[in-house]
C-alpha positions as CSV (number, residue, x, y, z in Angstrom):
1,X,96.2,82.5,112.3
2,X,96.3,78.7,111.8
3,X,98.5,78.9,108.4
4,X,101.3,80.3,110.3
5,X,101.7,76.8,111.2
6,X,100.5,75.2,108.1
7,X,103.7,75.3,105.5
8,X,102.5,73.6,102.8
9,X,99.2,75.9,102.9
10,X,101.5,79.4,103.9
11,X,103.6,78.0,100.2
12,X,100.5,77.9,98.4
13,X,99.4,81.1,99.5
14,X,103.2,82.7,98.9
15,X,102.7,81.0,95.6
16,X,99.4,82.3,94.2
17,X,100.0,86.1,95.6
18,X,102.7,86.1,93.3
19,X,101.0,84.5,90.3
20,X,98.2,86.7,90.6
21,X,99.3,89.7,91.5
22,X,103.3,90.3,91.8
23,X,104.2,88.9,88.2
24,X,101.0,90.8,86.4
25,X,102.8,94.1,88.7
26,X,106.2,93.2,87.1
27,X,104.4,92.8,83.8
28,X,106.7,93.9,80.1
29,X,109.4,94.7,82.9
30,X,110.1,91.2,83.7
31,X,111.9,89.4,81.0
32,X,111.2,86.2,79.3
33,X,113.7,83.6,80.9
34,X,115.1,85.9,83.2
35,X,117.1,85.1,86.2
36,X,115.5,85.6,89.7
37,X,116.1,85.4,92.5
38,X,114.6,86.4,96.3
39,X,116.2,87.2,99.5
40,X,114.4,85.7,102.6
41,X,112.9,83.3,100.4
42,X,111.6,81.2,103.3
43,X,109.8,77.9,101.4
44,X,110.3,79.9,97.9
45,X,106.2,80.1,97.2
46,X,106.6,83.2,95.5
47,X,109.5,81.6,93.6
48,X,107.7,78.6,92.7
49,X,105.1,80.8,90.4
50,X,108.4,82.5,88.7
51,X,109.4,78.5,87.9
52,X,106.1,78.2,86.5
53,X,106.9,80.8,83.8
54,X,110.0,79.5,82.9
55,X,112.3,81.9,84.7
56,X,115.5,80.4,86.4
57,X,115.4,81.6,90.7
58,X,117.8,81.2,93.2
59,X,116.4,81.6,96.6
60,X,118.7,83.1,99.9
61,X,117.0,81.9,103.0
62,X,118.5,82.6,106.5
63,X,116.4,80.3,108.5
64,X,117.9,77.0,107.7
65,X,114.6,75.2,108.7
66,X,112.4,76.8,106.4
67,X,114.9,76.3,103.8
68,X,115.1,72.4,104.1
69,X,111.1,72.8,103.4
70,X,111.9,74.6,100.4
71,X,114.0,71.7,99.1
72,X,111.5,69.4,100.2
73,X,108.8,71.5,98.2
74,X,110.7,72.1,95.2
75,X,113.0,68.9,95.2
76,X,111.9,68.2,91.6
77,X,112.8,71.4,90.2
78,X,115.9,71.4,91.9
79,X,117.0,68.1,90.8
80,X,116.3,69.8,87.5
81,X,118.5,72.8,88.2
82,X,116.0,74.8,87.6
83,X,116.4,76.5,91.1
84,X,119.4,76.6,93.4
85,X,118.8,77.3,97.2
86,X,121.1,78.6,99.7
87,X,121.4,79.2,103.3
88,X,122.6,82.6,103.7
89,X,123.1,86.0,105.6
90,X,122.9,89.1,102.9
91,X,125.8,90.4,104.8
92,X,128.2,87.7,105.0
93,X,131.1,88.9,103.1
94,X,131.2,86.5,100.3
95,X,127.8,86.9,99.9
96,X,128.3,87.8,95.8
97,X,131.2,85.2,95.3
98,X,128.8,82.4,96.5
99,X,126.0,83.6,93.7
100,X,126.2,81.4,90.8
101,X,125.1,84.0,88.5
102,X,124.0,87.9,88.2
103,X,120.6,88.8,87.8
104,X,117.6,89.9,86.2
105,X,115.2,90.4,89.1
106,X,115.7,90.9,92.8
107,X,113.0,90.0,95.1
108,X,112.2,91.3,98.8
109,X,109.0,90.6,99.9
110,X,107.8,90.9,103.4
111,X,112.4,91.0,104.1
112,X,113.3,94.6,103.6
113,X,111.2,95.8,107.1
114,X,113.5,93.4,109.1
115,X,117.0,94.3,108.0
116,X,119.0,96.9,109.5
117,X,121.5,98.9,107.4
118,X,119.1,99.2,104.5
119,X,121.5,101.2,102.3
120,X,123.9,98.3,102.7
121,X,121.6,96.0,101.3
122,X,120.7,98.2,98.7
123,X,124.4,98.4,97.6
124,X,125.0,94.7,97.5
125,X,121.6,94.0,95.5
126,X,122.8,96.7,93.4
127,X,126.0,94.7,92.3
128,X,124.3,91.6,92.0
129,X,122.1,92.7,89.1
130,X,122.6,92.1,85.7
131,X,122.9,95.5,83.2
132,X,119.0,96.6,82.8
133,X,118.3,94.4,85.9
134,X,115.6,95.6,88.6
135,X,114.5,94.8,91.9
136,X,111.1,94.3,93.6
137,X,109.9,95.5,97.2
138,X,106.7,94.3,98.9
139,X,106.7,95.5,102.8
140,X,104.0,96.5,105.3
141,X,104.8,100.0,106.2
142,X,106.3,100.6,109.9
143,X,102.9,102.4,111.1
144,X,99.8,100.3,109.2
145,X,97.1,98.5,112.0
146,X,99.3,95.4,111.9
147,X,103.3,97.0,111.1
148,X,104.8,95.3,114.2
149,X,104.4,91.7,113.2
150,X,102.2,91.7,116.5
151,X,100.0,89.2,115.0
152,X,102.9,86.7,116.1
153,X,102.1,87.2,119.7
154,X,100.7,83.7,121.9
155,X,97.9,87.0,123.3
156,X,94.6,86.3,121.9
157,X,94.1,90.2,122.7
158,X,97.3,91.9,121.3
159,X,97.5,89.4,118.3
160,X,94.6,91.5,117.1
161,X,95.6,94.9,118.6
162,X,96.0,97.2,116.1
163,X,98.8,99.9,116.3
164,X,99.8,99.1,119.6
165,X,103.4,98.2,118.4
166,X,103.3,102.7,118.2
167,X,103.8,102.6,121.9
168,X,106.9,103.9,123.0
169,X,109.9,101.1,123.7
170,X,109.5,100.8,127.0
171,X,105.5,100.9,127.1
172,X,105.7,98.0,124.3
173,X,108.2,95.5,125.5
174,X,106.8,96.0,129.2
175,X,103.1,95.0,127.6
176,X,104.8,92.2,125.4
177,X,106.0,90.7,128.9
178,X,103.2,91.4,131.1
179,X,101.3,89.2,128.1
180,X,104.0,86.2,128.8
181,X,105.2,86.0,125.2
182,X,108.1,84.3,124.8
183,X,112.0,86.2,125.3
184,X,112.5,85.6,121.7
185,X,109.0,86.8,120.5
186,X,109.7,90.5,122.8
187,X,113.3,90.7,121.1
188,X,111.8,90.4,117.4
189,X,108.9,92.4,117.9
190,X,111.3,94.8,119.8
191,X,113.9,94.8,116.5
192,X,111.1,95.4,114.6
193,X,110.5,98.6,116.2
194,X,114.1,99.3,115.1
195,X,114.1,98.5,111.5
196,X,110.4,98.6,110.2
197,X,110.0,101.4,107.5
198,X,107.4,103.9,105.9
199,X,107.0,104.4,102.6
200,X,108.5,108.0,102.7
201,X,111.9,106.6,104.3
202,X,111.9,104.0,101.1
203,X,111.2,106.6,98.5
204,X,114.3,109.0,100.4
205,X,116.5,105.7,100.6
206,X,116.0,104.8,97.3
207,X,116.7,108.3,96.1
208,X,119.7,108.5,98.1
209,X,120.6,105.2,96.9
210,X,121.3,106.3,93.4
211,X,117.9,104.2,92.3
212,X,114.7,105.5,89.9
213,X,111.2,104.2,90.8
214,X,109.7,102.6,87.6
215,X,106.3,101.8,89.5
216,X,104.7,101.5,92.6
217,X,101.4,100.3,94.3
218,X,99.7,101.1,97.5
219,X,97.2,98.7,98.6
220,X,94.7,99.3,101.2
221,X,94.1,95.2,101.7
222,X,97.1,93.3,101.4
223,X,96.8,91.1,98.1
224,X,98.5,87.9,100.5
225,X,94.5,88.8,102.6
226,X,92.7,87.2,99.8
227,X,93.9,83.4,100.6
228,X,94.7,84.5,104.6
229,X,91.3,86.0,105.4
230,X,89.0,85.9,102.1
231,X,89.2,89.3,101.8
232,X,89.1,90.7,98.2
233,X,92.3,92.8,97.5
234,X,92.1,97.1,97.4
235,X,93.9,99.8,95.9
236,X,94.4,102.6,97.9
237,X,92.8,105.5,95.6
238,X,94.0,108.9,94.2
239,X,94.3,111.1,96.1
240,X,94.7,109.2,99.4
241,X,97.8,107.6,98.4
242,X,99.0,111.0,98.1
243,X,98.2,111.9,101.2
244,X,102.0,111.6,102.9
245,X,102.0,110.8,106.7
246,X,98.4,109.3,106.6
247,X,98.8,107.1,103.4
248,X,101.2,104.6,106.2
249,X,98.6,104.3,108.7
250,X,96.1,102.5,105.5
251,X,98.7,101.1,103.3
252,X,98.9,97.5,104.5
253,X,101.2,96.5,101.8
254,X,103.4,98.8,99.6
255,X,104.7,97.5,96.3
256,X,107.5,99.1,94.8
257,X,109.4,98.6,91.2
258,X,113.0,100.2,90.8
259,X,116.3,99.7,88.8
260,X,119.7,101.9,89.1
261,X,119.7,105.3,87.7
């Protein structure tokens, strides 16, 4: 799991998966010149092939680190003002007054499993959108092989556990410490536990939410799998991702397009 380490490699790969296969998803539903932007953004990758097309991204990262490699990555196109990148929390207060703009397209990938108070996010996304705007989800659902991050882990043997992060709490975090990860490795995997999410609780939400599903996409290997372990991307096929309790234990990635009702 070398490229967890390798930035400039981890924002090629952010940056391809979203050339090849999140903007041909968004297809006629993304406008021309649209305004984008992603929460959690971490080096922007994925925002780096919506600069290739011309669009105009902001990018909200909480992790001031991997924002400062964003700059250092995109430093051209933001000396061109063609992105804008700030350090922020989604639920900081003034989180819409510090926008520069509304916009077009909303972008979670890989975020929307780690934050807590989902329908909180989903009402501040909500009223950051332009009229007609929509939002885009990419998240591994709470119960596929890998669903609790546990490839993270220093543990040769639980990095490539699969479904162990379905123990129950106290079985997980005392295994976590019995391995000797580090404090702040158990407390995010243990969060985790707390906030991940299945594709059913996403479909409810949304409903609940006052959004409409415009498309979705289950995929049984993870698109981002093609430049992480050669593996050629999969579909999940009718009628399995029909199937609803079993389809979260095969999804490893769920796309999902939606706009307001």
């Amino acid at each position: 799991m070398e490229f967890y380490g390798n930035k400039e490699w981890y924002f090629e790969m952010q940056k391809r998966t979203a050339s090849d296969y999140i903007i041909p998803f968004l297809g006629s539903h993304l406008k021309k010149n649209a305004k984008v932007c992603e929460i959690g953004c971490a080096e922007a990758g994925v925002l780096k092939a919506f600069l290739d097309e011309g669009h105009s991204c902001v990018g909200i990262e909480l992790s001031n680190p991997r924002l400062q490699l964003a700059k250092k990555y995109l430093k051209l196109e933001e000396e061109e003002g063609r992105i804008q990148l700030f350090n922020k929390n989604i639920f900081d207060s003034d989180f819409q007054q510090t926008m520069p703009f509304k916009f077009d397209l909303i972008i979670l990938k890989d975020v929307i499993e780690h934050l807590p108070d989902k329908a909180k996010v989903l009402k501040t996304l909500k009223a950051s959108l332009n009229e007609g705007g929509i939002l885009f989800f990419a998240f591994p659902p709470w119960w596929m092989p890998f669903g609790g991050h546990q490839q993270i882990t220093k543990s040769k043997v639980l990095k490539k556990s699969i479904y162990v992060h379905l123990l129950p709490k106290f079985l997980y975090r005392s295994l976590l410490q019995l391995s000797r990860e580090k404090k702040s490795t158990v407390e995010e995997l243990m969060e985790l536990k707390e906030t991940g999410i299945n594709i059913g609780a996403m479909k409810r939400l949304l409903k609940k939410e006052d959004f409409s599903i415009v498309k979705d996409q289950h995929w049984f290997i993870n698109p981002i799998y093609k430049y992480k372990f050669k593996l050629s991307p999969k579909k999940v096929i009718p009628p399995f991702k029909n199937i609803l309790f079993l389809r979260n234990f095969y999804t490893t990635c769920y796309y999902v397009l939606f706009k307001p009702k």
